[in-house]
Backbone as a printed PyTorch tensor [residue, N CA C, xyz], in Angstrom:
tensor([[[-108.0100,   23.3530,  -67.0760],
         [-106.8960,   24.2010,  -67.4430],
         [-107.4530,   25.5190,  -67.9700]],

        [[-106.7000,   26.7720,  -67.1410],
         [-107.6130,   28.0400,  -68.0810],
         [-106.4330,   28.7720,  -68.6460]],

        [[-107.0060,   29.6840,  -69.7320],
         [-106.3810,   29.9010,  -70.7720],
         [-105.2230,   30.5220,  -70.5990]],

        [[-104.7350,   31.2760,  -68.8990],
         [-103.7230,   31.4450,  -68.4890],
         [-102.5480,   30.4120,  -68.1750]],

        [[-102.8810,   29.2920,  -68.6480],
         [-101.8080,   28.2420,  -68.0460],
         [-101.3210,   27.0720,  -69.2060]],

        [[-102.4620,   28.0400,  -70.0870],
         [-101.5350,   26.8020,  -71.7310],
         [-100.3320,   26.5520,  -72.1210]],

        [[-100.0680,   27.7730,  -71.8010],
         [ -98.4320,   28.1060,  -72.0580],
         [ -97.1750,   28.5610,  -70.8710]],

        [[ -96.1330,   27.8620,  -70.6330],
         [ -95.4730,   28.3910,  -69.1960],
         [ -95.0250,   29.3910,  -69.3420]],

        [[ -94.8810,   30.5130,  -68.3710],
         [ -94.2670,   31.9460,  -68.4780],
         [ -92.8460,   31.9230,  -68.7240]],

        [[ -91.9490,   30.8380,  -68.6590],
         [ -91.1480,   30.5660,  -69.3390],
         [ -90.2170,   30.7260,  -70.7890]],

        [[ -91.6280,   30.0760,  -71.3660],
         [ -91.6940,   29.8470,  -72.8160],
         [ -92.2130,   31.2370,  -73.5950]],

        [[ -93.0130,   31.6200,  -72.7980],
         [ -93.5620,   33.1940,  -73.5180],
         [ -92.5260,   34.2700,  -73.1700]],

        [[ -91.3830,   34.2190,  -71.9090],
         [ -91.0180,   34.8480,  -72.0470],
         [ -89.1520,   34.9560,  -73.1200]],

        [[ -88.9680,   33.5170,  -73.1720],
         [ -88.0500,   32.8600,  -74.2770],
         [ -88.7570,   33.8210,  -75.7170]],

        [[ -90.0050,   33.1650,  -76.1910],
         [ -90.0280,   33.7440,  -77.4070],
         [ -90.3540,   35.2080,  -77.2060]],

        [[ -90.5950,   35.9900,  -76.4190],
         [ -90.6370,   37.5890,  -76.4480],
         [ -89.2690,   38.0180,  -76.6470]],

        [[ -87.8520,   37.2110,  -75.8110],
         [ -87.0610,   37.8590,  -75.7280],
         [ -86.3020,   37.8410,  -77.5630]],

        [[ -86.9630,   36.5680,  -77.8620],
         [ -86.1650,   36.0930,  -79.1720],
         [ -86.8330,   37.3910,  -80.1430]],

        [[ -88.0790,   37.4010,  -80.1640],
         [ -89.1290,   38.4940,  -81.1300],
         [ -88.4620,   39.6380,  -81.0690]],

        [[ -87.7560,   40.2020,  -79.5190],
         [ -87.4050,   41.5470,  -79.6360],
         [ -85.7770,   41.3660,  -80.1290]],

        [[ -85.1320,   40.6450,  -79.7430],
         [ -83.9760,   40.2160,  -80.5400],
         [ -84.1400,   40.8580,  -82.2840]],

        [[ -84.8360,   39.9920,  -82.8620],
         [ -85.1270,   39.9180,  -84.2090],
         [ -86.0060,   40.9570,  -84.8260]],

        [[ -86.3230,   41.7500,  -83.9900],
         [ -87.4320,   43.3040,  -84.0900],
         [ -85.9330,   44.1810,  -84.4360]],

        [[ -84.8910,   44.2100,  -83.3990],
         [ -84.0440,   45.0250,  -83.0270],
         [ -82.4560,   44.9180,  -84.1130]],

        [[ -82.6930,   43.6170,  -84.7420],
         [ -81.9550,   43.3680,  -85.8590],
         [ -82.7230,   43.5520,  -86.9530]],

        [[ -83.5920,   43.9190,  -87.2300],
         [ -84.4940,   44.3330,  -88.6190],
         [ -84.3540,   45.4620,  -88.3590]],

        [[ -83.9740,   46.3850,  -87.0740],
         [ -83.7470,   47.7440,  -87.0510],
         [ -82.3200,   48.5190,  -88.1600]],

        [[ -81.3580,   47.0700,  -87.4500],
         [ -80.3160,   47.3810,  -87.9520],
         [ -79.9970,   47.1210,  -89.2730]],

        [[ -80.9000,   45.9500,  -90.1740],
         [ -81.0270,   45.4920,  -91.6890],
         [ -81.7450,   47.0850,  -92.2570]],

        [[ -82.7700,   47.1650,  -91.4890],
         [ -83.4500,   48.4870,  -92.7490],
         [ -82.2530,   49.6050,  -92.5770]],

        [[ -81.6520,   49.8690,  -91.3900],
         [ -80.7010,   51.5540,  -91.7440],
         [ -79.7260,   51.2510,  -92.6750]],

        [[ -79.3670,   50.0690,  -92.6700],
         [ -78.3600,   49.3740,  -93.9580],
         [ -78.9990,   49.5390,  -95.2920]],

        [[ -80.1400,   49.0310,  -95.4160],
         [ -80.8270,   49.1500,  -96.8520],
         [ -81.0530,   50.8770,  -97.3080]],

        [[ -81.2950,   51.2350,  -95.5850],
         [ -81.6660,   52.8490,  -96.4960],
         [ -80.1230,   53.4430,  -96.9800]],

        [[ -79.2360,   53.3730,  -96.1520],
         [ -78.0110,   54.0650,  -96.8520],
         [ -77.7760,   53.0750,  -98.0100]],

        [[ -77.7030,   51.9590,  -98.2620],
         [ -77.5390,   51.6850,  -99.6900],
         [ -78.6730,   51.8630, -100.5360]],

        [[ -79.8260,   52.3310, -100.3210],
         [ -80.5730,   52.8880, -101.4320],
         [ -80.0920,   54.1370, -101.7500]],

        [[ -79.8520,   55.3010, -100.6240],
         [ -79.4190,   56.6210, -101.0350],
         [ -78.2280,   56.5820, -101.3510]],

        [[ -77.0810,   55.8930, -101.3230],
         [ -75.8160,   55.5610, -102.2150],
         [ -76.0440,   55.2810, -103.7270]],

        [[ -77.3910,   54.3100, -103.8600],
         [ -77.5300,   54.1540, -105.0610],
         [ -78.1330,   55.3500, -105.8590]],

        [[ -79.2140,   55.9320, -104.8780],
         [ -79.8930,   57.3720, -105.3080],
         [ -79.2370,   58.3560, -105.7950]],

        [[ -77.8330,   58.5360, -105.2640],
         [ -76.8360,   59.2190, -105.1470],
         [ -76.0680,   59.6080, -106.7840]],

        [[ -75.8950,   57.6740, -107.0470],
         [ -75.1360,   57.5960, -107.7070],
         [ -75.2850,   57.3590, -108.8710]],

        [[ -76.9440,   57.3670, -109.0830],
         [ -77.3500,   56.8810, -110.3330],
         [ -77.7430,   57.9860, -111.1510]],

        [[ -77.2080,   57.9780, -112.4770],
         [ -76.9740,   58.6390, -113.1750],
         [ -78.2010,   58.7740, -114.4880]],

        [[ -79.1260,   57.7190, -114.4100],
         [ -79.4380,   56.9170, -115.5420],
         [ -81.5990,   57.5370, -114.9470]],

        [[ -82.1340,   57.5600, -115.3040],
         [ -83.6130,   57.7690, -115.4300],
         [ -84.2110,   56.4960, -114.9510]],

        [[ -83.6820,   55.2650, -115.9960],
         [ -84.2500,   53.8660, -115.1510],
         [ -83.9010,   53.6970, -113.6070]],

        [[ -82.6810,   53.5880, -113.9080],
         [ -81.7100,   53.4360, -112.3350],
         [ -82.7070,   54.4390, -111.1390]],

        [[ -82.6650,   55.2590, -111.2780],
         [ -83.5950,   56.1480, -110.1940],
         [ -84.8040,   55.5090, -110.1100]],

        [[ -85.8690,   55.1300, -111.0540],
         [ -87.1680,   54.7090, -111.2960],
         [ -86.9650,   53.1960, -110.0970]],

        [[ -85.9910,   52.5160, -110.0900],
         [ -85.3590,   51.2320, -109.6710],
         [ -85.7840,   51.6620, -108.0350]],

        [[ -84.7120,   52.5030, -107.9930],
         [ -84.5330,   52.7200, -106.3170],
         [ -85.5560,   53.2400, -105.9970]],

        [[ -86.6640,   54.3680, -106.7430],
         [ -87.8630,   54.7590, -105.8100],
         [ -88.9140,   53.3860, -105.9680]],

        [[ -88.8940,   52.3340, -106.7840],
         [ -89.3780,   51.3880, -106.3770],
         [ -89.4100,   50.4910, -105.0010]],

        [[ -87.9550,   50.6090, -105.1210],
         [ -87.3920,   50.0490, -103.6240],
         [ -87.2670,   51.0630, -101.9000]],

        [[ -87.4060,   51.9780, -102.5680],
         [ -88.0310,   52.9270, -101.7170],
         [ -89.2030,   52.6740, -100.9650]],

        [[ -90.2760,   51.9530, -101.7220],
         [ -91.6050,   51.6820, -101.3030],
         [ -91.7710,   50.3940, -100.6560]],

        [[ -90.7990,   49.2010, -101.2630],
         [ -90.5110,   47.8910, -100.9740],
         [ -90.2210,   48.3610,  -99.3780]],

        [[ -89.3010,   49.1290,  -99.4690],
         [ -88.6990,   49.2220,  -97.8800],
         [ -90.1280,   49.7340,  -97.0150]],

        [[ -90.7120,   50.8560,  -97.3820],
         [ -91.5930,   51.3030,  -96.5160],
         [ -92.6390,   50.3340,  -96.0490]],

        [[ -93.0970,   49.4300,  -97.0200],
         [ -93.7470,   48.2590,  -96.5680],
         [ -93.3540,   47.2370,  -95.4010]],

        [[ -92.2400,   47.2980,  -95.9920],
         [ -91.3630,   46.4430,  -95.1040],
         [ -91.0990,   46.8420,  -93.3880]],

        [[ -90.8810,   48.1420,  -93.6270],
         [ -90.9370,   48.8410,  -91.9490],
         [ -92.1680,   48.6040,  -90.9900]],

        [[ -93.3030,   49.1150,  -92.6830],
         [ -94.6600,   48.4540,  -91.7650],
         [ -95.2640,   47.4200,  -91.2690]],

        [[ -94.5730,   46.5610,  -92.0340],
         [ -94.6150,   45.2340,  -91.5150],
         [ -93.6510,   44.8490,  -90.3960]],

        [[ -93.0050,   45.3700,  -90.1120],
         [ -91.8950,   45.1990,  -88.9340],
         [ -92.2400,   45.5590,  -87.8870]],

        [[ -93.0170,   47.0450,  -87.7180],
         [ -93.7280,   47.4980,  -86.8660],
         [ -94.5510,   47.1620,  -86.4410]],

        [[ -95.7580,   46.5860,  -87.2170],
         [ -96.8830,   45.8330,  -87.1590],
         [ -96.6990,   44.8520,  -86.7200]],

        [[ -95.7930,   44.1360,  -86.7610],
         [ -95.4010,   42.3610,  -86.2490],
         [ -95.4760,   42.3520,  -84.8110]],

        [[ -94.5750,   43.5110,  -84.1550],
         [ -94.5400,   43.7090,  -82.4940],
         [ -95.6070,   44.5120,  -81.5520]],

        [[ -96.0820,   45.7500,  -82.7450],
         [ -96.7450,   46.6360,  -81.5660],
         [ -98.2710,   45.8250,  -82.0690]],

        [[ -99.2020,   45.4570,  -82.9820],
         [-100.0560,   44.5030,  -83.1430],
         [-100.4560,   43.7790,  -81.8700]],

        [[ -99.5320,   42.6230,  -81.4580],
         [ -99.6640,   41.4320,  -80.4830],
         [ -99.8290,   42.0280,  -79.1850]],

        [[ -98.5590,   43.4290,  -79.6080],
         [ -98.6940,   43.8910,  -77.6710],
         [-100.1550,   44.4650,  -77.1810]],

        [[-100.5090,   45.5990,  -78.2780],
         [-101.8000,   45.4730,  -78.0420],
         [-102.5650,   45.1840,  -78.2330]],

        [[-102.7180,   43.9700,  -78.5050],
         [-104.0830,   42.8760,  -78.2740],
         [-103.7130,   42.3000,  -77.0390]],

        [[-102.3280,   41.9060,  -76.6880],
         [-102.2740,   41.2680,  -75.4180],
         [-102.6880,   41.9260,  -74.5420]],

        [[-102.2280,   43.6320,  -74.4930],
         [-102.9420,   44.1920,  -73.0960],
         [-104.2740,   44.7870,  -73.2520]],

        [[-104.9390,   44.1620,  -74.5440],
         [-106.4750,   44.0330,  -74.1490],
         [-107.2280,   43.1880,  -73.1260]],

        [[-106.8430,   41.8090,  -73.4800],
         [-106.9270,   40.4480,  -73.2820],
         [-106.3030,   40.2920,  -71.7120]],

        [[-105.1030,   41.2270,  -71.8460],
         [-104.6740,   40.5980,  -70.0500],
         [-105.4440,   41.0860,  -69.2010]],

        [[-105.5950,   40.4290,  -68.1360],
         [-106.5140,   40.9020,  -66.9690],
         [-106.0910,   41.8960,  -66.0890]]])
């Protein structure tokens, strides 16, 4: 068995479609989080309250990078690896 046939093209292409599914709904979770951070940015009146949201400011940016990183990562290693 070679290492092209471990897995059926089937199945790789099931979980690609599911990955980009769930890539493309984390698109739509972060534009949600950013307008409710700048609603909160907006609205906060208070020195802590601001200190809060540019915390979460950064939470998010991590978070994008990790979102990003999850899909474009695999793709290119895969089209290292593919023949």
């Amino acid at each position: 068995m070679t290492s092209t046939n471990l897995v059926s093209p089937q199945v790789v292409n099931f979980l690609d479609a599911i990955l980009r599914l769930l890539y493309s709904l984390s698109f739509v979770l972060l534009a949600g989080v950013i307008i409710y951070l700048g609603i909160i940015y907006i609205t906060a009146g208070k020195e802590e309250a601001i200190k809060k949201v540019h915390e979460r400011w950064l939470l998010l940016v991590v978070g994008m990078i990790l979102v990003f990183a999850s899909l474009t990562v695999p793709s290119i290693i895969g089209s290292i690896f593919r023949p």
